[in-house]
Each structure stands twice: as C-alpha cells, then as structure tokens.
N, C-alpha and C positions, 0 to 999 in steps of 0.2 A: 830572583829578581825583586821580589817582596823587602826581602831586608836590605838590598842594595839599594833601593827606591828609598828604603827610611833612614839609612845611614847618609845617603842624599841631599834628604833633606834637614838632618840635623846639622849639618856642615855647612848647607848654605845659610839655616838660620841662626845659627851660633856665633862667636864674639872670638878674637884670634887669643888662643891660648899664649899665656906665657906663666902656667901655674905658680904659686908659690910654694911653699911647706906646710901651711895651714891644714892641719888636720881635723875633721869634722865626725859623729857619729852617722853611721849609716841608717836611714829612714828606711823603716821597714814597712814599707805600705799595705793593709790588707785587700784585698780583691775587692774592688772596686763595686759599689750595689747602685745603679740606675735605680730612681724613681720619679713618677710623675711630679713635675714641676707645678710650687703653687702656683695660681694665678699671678699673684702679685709680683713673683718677681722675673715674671716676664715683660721683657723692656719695649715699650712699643718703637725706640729708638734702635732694635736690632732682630726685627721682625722682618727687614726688606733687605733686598741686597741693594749695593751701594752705585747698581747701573743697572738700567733698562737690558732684556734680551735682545732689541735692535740693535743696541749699541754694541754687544760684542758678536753680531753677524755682516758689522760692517756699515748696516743701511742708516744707520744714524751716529756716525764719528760724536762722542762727546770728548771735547777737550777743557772741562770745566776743572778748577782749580785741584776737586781731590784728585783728581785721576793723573793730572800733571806730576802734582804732590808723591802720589805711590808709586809713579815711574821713575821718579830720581831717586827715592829713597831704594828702590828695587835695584835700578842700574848701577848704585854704587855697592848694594850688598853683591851681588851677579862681580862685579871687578874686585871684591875684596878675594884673599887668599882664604885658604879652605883646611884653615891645623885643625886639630883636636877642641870638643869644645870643653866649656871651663867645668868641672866637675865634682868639686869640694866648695863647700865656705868658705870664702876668702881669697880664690883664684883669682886672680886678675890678667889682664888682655885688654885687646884694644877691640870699641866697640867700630862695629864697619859702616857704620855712617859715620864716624868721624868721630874720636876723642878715644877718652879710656872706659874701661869697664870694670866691676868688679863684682860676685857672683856671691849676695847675700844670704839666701837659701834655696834647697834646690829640693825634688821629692821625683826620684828615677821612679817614674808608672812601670813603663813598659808590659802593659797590659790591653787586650783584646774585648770589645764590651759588643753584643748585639743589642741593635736598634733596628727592629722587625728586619727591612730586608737589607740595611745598612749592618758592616761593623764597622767602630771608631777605634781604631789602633792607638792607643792613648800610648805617650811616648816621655814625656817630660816637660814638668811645670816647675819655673824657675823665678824667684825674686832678684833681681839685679840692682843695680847702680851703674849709671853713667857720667860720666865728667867730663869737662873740657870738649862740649860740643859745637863743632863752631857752627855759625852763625847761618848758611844757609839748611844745615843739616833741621837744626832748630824749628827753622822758619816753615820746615816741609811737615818735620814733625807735630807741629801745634795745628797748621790747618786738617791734620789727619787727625788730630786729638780733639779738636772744635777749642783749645783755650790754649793760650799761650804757655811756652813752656820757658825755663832756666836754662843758662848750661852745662846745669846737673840735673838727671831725672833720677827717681827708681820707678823702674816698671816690672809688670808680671809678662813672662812670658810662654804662651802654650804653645805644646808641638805636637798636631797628632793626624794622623791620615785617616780618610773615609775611604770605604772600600764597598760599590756595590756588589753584593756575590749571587745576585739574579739578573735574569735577564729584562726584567721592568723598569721601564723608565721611571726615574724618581728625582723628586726635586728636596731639596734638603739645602737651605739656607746657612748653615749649621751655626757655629755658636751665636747665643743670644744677649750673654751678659755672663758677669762676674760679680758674686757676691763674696767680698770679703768678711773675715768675722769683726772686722773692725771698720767703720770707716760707710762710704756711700758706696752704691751698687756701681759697677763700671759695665757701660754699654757696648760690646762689639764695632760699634761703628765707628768705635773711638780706635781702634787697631791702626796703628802705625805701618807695622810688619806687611801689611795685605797687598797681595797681589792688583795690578793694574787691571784692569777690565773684567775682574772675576767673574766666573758663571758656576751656577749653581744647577745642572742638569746633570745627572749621573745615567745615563742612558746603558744600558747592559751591564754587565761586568768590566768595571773600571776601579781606579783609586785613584785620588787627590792626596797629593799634601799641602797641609795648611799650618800657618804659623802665625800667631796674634801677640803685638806686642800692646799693652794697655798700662798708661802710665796710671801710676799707683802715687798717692799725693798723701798718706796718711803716716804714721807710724812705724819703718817696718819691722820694729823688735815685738811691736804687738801683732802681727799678724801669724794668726797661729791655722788658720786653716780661708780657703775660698770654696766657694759652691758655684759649678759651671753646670749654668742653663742653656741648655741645647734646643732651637726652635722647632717646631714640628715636622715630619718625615708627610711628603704627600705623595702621591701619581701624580707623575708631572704633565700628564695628559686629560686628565680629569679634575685636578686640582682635590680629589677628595683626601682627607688626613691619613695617613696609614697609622702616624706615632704620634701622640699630641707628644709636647713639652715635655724634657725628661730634664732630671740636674744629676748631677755628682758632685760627691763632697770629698775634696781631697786633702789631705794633711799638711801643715808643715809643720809639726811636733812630731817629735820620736814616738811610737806605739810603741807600751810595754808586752 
C-alpha cells in the first residue's frame, strides 16, 4: 500500500508525458544527512500553515482568495490524465494547469530520512519549465506565488510523503523554505502545488503526500544545488518542540 500510495502521488503531481530522445547522465545521489537548520534561514513566512484548524473542521468556512486559488489549480490537476511522468533532461509534456512543459533537471531521491517520530519519504526534486499558460491558470498561479507571473515560468518541484510511524499525535507544518545556491531564498507559502484546506495533525500512524510547486525566478543553468528547510516537529497536544528545524542539501550536479 506504501508504494502504491507514492506512485499515486507522483502521477497526480506530475506533467503528461510525451518524452523525447534526450539523453541525460544519471544523478547519483548520496544518502541524504539531516542537520539542524541555521536560524537564519528559517522563513518566518513558512513557519504557519496557510488556514486556521477551525477552518478545516468546518466551523469556520474560509473562502478567501488563496484557498479558491489552490482548489482550481487542484481541480484541474484531479481532471488531467495520469501517463508516466517526465524523467530525463529534456522530456517534454503538457503541464496540467494548462500549456506545455519541459523537465530541466531532475535528482531521483527516492530515499527514507527519520525526523524523531516522523519519516520524510523523500521522492523526487525536479527543475521545470512551463509555457504557454493560459491566462486563468496564471492568474491562480501568482496569487499562490504572492507576485505576478509570465506565461512562462520555471519552477522547483518537491515530492515527498510524511509518514507518522507512532502512535503520538504530532504536528509538523513541514516544509519551510528553499534555499537555492544561487539566487533569493523561496518561502513554502509560495507553493502553488498545495492542497486546499491543508492540515497539518498527524495523529497515530498515518502518511500524507505532499507536493510543492515554488516558482524559481533566477538562472536555471546556475542552479547547482537547493537546501530544504523543514519546520519544527511538535506534540500537537502540548505544543512542546520534539525536532527544532532540520535542512537537507540536495544536488543537482552529477557526484563523482
């Protein structure tokens, strides 16, 4: 059920394949090292979730623009088809908001990390390119992103599940921000990708999948590596911290 749960969700957050011939070196990624995150680049702008816990028990309907925002961009991923997704340099497909795609660099994780009583099923982080996006896609896009956007973007996009494997309730806001090696830090609250009404209570043994799309506005032949800062792990019943701020640094250069 585990792998059918992540093949899932790579299907629904992926772009419709129509590969080409474009042959790429395989990223050989080394085993992933958590360590405590500096201060500084913990983003106070992805320290909260994006709705109150009233709001997704019903007793306080918010229908404020992002949330309108992440239900059509949702509704139309939820109606797109479900091929293979793009998997080499240079694949191209159509993106499922609307227009085309094409898959700049890509760094297969597929790696297991503990986060005291969390594990983070790290799955796949991807540089893209989008085109020809038309115009309300756009318009859902930018207020998810707080700036205006083109109807060209390149964004990063992360794919990984959280799995609690005890019986403690725990709250875990999860990712925090994105530090490129080049370029300005990019906020989580900027996720286009993100589900409508998220909640962030992992109560027993559960798993979420989560997918963040975060438009990247820099360079992308310079981007040689990002650092994902992941927000602190608490009791969700006590609010005390179990895991301050952790980061990962993950590649997108070939390791020799």
């Amino acid at each position: 059920m585990f792998i059918v749960q992540l093949l899932l969700a790579l299907a629904l957050l992926g772009g419709s394949d129509s590969s080409n011939d474009t042959t790429s070196t395989q990223l050989e990624v080394n085993p992933l090292l958590p360590h405590p995150a500096y201060s500084e680049l913990v983003l106070e702008s992805g320290l909260k979730p994006f709705r109150s816990e009233l709001t997704y028990k019903g007793l306080e309907p918010d229908y404020n623009q992002f949330e309108q925002a992440a239900k059509i961009l949702q509704d139309k991923l939820l109606e797109s088809a479900l091929p293979p997704l793009l998997s080499k340099s240079g694949d191209t497909g159509t993106f499922d908001y609307g227009g085309q795609l094409k898959l700049l660099k890509t760094v297969p994780l597929k790696q297991s990390i503990e986060f005291g009583p969390l594990t983070i099923h790290m799955m796949d982080a991807q540089l893209l390119e989008a085109s020809d996006i038309p115009d309300d896609t756009r318009k859902n896009i930018s207020i998810l992103n707080h700036e205006d956007v083109g109807p060209d973007i390149t964004y990063i996009k992360i794919i990984y599940s959280v799995e609690n494997t005890t019986d403690q309730n725990i709250g875990f806001y999860g990712l925090n921000s994105i530090h490129p090696n080049t370029g300005k830090p990019i906020s989580a609250d900027r996720n286009f990708m993100r589900k409508p009404y998220v909640y962030h209570q992992y109560d027993g043994v559960v798993m979420d999948n989560m997918g963040y799309g975060l438009v990247y506005t820099d360079d992308p032949d310079k981007l040689e590596s990002i650092e994902l800062v992941f927000n602190r792990i608490y009791d969700y019943d006590t609010g005390e911290t179990i895991v301050e701020p952790t980061s990962l640094n993950i590649p997108f250069t070939v390791q020799k």
